[in-house]
N, C-alpha and C positions, 0 to 999 in steps of 0.2 A: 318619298320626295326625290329618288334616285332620277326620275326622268325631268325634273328640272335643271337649271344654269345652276351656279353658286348663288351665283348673286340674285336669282329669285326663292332659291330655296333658304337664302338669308333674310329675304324679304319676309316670308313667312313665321319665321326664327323672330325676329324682329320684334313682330306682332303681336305673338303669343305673351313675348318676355313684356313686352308695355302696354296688353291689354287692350288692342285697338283693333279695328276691322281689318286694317292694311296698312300698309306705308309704304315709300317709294323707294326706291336706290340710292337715293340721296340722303335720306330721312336719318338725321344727325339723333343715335337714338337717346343723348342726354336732353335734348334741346324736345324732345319729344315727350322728356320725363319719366326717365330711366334716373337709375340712382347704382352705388356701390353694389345691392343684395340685387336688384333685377340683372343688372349685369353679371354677375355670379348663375343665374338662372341662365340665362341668355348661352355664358360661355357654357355651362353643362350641356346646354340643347343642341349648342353647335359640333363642343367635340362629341359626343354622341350621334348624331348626322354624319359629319366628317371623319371622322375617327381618326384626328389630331389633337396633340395636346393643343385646349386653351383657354387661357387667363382672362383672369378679371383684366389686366393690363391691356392684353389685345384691345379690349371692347375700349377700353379708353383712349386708346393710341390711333386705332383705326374705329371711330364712332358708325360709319354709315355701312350699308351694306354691301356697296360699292365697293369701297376703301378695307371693309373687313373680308371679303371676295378673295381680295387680291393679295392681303399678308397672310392668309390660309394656303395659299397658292406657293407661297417665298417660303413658308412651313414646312410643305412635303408635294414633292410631285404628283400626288395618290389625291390631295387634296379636294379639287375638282371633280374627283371621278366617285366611285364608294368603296371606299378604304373599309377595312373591316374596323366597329367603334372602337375607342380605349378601351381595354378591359380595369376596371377598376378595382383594388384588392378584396377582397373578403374581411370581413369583420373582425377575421383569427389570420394572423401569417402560416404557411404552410409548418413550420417547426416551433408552433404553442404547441404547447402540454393536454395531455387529451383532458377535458371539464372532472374532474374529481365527482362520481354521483352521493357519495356519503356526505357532502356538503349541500347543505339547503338553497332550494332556488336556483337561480344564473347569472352569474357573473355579470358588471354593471359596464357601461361605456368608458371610457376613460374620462370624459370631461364631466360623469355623472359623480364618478370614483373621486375628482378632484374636488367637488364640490361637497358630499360628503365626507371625506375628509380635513376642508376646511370647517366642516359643522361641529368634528369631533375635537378639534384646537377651541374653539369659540366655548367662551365661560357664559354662565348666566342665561338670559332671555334668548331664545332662538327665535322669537317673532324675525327678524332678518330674512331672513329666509321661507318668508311667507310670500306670496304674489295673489296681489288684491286688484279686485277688478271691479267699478261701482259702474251698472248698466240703469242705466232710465226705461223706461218702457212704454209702449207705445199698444191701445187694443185693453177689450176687456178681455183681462187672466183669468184661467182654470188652476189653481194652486196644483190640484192634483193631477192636471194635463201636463202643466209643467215641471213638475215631480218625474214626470215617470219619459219624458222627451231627455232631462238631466240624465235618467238612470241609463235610458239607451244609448248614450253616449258613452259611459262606462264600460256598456258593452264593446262602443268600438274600437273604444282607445282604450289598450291595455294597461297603458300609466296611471290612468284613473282607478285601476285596482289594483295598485302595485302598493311595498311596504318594503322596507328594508332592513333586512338582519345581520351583526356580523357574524362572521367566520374565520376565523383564524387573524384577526384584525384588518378584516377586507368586507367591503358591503355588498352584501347578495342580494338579487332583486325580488321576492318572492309575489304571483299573483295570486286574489283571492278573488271571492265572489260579493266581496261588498257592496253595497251602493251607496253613491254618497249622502250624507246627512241631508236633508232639505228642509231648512225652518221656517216657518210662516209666523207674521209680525203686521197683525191686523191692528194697525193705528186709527183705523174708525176713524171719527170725525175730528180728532184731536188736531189742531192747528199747531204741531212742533216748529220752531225755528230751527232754521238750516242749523247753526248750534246744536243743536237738541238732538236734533235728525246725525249731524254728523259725530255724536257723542253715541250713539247707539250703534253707527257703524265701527267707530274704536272700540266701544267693549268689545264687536266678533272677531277685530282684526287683532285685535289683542291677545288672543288665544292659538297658542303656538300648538303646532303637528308634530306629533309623535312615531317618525319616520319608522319604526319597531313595528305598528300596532296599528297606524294608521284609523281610519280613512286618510288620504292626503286631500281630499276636497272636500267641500262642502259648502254651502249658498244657503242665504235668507233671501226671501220674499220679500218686502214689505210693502204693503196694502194701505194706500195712501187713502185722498179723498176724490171719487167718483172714478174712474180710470187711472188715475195717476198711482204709478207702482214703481219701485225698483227693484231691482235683484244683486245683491252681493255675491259675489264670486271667491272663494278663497283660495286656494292650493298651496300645497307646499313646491318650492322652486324644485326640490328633487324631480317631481311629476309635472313640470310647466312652466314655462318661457313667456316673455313678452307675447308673441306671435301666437301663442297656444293658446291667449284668452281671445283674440279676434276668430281665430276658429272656432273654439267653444260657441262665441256668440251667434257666430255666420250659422251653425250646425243645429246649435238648439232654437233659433228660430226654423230652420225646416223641417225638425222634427215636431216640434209643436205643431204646424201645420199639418204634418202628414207622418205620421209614424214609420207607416210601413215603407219613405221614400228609399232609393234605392241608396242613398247619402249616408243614413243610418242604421244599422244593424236593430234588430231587436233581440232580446232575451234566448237565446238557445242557436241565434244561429252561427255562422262559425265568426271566431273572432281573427283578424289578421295580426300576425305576427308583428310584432314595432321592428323602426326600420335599426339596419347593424349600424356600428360606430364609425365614424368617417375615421379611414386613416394613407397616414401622406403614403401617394405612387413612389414619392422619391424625397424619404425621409432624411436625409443627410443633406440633401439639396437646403431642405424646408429648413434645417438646424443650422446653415451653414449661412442664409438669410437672416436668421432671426441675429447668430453671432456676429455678424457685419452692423445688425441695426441696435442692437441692445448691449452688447463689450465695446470698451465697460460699463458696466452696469448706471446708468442715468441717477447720480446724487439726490437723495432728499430734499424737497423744496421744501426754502425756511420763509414758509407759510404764517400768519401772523397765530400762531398758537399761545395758550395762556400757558403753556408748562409744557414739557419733556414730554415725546410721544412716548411713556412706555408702558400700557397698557391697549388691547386690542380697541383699533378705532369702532365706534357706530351703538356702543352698548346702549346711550341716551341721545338722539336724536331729535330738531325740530326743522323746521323749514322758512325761510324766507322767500317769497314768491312775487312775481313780479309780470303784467301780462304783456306780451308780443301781440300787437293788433293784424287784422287781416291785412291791410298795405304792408307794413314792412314785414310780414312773412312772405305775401306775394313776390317781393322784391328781393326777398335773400334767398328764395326758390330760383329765381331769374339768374341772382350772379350765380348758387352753386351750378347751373345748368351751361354757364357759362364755359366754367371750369372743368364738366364733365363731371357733375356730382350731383348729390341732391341737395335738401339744404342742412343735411348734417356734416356738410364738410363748412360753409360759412357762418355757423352756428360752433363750431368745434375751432376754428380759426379765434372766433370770439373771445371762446374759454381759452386759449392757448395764450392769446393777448393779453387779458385781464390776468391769468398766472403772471407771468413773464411781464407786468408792471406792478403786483404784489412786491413780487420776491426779489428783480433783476436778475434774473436765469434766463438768458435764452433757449436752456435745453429742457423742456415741456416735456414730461411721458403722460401718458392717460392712458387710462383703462376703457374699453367698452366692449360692447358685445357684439358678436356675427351671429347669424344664422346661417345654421349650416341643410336646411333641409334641400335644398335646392342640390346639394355636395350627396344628401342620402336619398333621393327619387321620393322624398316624403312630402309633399307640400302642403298636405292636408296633417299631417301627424301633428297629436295633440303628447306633449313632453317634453323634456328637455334638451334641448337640439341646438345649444348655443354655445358658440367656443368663446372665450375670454383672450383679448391680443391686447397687445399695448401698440400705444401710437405714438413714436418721438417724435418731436415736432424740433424743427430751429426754429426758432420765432428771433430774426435779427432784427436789430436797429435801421431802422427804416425801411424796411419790407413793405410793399406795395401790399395794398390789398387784396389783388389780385395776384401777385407774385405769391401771397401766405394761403390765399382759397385752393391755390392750384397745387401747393406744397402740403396742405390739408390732403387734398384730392387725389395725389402719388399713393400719398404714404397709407391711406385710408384702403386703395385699391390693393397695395403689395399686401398690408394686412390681412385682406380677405383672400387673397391667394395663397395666402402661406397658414392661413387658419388652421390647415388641419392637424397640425400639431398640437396634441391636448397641453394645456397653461402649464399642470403641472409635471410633463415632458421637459416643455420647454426649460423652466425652475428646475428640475435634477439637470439637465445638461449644464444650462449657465451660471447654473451655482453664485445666484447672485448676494449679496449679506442680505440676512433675515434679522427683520425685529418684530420685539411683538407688537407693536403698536400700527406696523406698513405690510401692508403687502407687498411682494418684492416688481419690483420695476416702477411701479408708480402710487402716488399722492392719490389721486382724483381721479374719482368717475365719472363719465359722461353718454349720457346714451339718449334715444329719439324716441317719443311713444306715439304713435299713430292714432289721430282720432279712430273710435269703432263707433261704426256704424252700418248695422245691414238693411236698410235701403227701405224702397216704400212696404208698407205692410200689406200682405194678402189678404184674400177676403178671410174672413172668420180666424185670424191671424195673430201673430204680435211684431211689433220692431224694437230693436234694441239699439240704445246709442250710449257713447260713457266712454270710460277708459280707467289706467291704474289709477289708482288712488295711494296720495304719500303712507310711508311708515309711519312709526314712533321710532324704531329702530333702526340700524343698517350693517352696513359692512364696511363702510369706506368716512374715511372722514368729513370726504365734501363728495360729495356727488352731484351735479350739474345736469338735471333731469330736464327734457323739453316734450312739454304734452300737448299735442294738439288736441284741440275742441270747433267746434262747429264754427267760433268767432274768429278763429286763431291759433293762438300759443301761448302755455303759459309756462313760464319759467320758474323752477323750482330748482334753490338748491337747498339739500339735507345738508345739513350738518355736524357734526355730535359736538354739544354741547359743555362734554368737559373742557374740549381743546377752543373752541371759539365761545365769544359773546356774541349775543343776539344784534347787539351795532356793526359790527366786525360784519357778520353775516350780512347783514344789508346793504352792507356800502360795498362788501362784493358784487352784489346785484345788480347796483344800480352802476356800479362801475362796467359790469358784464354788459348792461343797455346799451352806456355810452359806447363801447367797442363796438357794437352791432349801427349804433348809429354811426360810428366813424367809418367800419367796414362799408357801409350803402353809400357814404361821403366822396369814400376815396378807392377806384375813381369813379369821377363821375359821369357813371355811363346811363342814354336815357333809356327808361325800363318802357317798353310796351307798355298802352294803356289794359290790357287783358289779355296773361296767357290762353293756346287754345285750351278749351279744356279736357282734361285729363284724370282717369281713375286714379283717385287715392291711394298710393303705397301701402297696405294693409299686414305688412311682415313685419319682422325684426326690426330692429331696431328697440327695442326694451333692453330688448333682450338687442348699423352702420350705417 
């Protein structure tokens, strides 16, 4: 792109990052339906092209490519011209310790290391730490076409044959030649009710992965009546992310169709390497952000709990659920794009609200997830590729609703720029009080799930549509899950069940609506009768 302007080589940049044919110099790339993680893509593809640092922040500050042209300009004089790109660090800094080979396997990422490590503090059921994924299907199935399409994906993604051992009280990654389990669940003519149906999917999700000894995956079939079939997805979260079941799907529908595509590997051929650990260009920088946004450490919200948190949250979880219709999702997609967001920042304004009229706290932390593949040139990688950041919020007294989307919309963007500091980096630097009961910074999870859906079905084919499906278990005490589906959105919050009642739970919910109805309220701006339309966000967010 060296013989283009900036600003038409942004133009292309653009495109790529929102999935469209083209767009213009003007083309405002939120209002075109860009969110926090495509912008993250967007700024990689730029500073990569340019070869300036830049930020999520950029993309928000300067939206258009006009506008983002000319603050890469104010960046570096080199900007305009072709700068040699950022080099980005290596996996290992030049003065790590050479790999020990009397030690099995290879060393894990750090936010994989953080993650098994919180596995190894957790008592009891490890179901938590399962990631379930319930797909519909579309086409008459070959059980054993789709057997063996699952297994070539093993092949490509090496997380699918990964297990994990310790060593010296550190998790090593070892691969094997496994394939995942694949059960078939020929329900013949039997008429189950959805009950019945979803009682059969809890007993498989109920059986927890044995990170040692693995498989970490494994899928049922189940064989409904005349075409109608589903497929269960399991994995363990060590080996997969929100975003790694939408690939899973997207991948094993092309392999089913065509084995030998160039998409999927088969059996023997060579396998690629997984992508290295993202780590910060300018780690003191990234430490010295988080210390301005997190010290002191954000107090405990007194949450309407039945007893003393001190026991780890999530061990017995259930759900209260609540649906978001297509209008007012359409509509809170409008304001977050307003704001330069998607609509996990007016969605995450809501939960901030609804906290902060529980408790009387205007000081809101939450937890959610990034995806960082965008950070590691992986966009297709199937594993664990998601850093864990907290998000302060102020939620004051009387704050516009627009003034809290767009305060969402900062704080959400700084987030995913300073992500690359693994969680528990961040925790040994800031050293904040630990109990058993909290993880440190924050109460509350909240995170977005992406309808999956891969699209019309080929001839002689299948299509898959679906998404996660709740725990029994968890990690966190509330969690604020929002899933879209073909009609909408449906709002789920987990709860663990020692610390709330099942009323408590509900009236959070319904309280969480009215914020959403008051957010669309206040103010009142008219929405379009139809956005233009625009490809589905299909990343992270499960797993901003």
């Amino acid at each position: 792109m060296a013989d283009l302007d900036p600003t038409r080589r942004l133009c292309t940049l653009f495109a790529e990052a929102l999935e469209l044919d083209h767009v213009t110099p003007d083309t405002d790339f939120f209002l075109a339906g860009g969110h926090s993680l495509s912008a993250l893509a967007l700024a990689v593809s730029a500073e990569k092209s340019f070869g300036v640092r830049v930020r999520v922040r950029d993309v928000f500050e300067a939206a258009t490519p006009e506008l983002l042209a000319a603050r890469l300009a104010e960046l570096s004089p080199d900007a305009a011209g072709t700068a040699a790109p950022v080099q980005r660090p290596a996996a290992a800094p030049p003065d790590a310790p050479m790999p020990d080979s009397s030690l099995p396997g290879t060393p894990v990422a750090d936010g994989t290391r953080w993650l098994w490590l919180e596995r190894q503090r957790a008592e009891g059921d490890f179901g938590a730490y399962t990631v379930p994924c319930l797909l519909h299907g579309e086409g008459l199935v070959d059980p054993d076409r789709l057997a063996a399409a699952l297994a070539a994906l093993a092949q490509r993604h090496p997380a699918l044959r990964t297990r994990f051992v310790e060593a010296r009280g550190e998790p090593r990654a070892v691969l094997t030649d496994d394939e995942p389990p694949f059960e078939v669940v020929d329900l013949g003519a039997r008429q189950l009710s959805e009950a019945r149906f979803d009682a059969l999917v809890d007993d498989r999700i109920a059986v927890p992965f044995d990170p040692a000894t693995g498989p970490l995956i494994r899928a049922t079939l189940f064989l409904r009546t005349g075409e109608r079939w589903s497929l269960l997805l399991l994995a363990d979260h060590l080996v997969c992310d929100g975003r790694s079941l939408e690939i899973l799907a997207r991948q094993l529908v092309t392999a089913y169709a065509d084995p030998s595509s160039s998409g999927v590997l088969r059996r023997g051929d060579a396998v690629p390497q997984g992508p290295s650990a993202v780590r910060p260009r300018d780690p003191e920088a990234a430490l010295a952000h988080w210390r301005g946004v997190l010290l002191p450490p954000p107090a405990p919200l007194p949450l309407p709990v039945r007893g003393p948190r001190t026991e780890p949250a999530g061990a017995t979880t259930a759900i209260a659920a609540q649906e978001i219709g297509p209008d007012v999702l359409r509509r809170l997609t409008h304001l977050g794009r307003q704001h330069h967001a998607g609509p996990f920042a007016p969605l995450t304004a809501a939960v901030a609200r609804t906290l902060a009229g529980l408790t009387g706290s205007t000081d809101i932390c939450l937890g959610t997830p990034v995806d960082h593949r965008a950070l590691l040139g992986a966009e297709d990688a199937v594993g664990f590729h998601v850093a864990t950041v907290p998000l302060r919020l102020d939620v004051r007294d009387g704050m516009s609703a627009a003034d809290l989307v767009r305060h969402v919309a900062r704080r959400t963007m700084d987030a995913v720029d300073h992500s690359e500091v693994a969680f528990d980096t961040l925790v040994a630097a800031l050293d904040p009080p630990r109990s058993p009961g909290r993880p440190p910074f924050f109460d509350v999870w909240v995170a977005l799930y992406p309808h999956i859906d891969t699209g019309p079905r080929p001839p002689d084919g299948i299509t898959l549509s679906g998404g996660p499906t709740p725990l029994r278990v968890g990690m966190f005490e509330l969690s604020f899950q929002f899933v879209e589906h073909a009609d909408g959105m449906r709002l789920v919050l987990q709860y663990d069940t020692r610390r709330y009642a099942p009323d408590t739970a509900e009236r959070m919910v319904q309280r969480l609506v009215d914020e959403v109805a008051r957010l669309l309220r206040d103010p009142a701006e008219p929405v379009p009768e139809a956005e233009p339309a625009q490809q589905t966000f299909s990343g992270f967010q499960f797993d901003a």
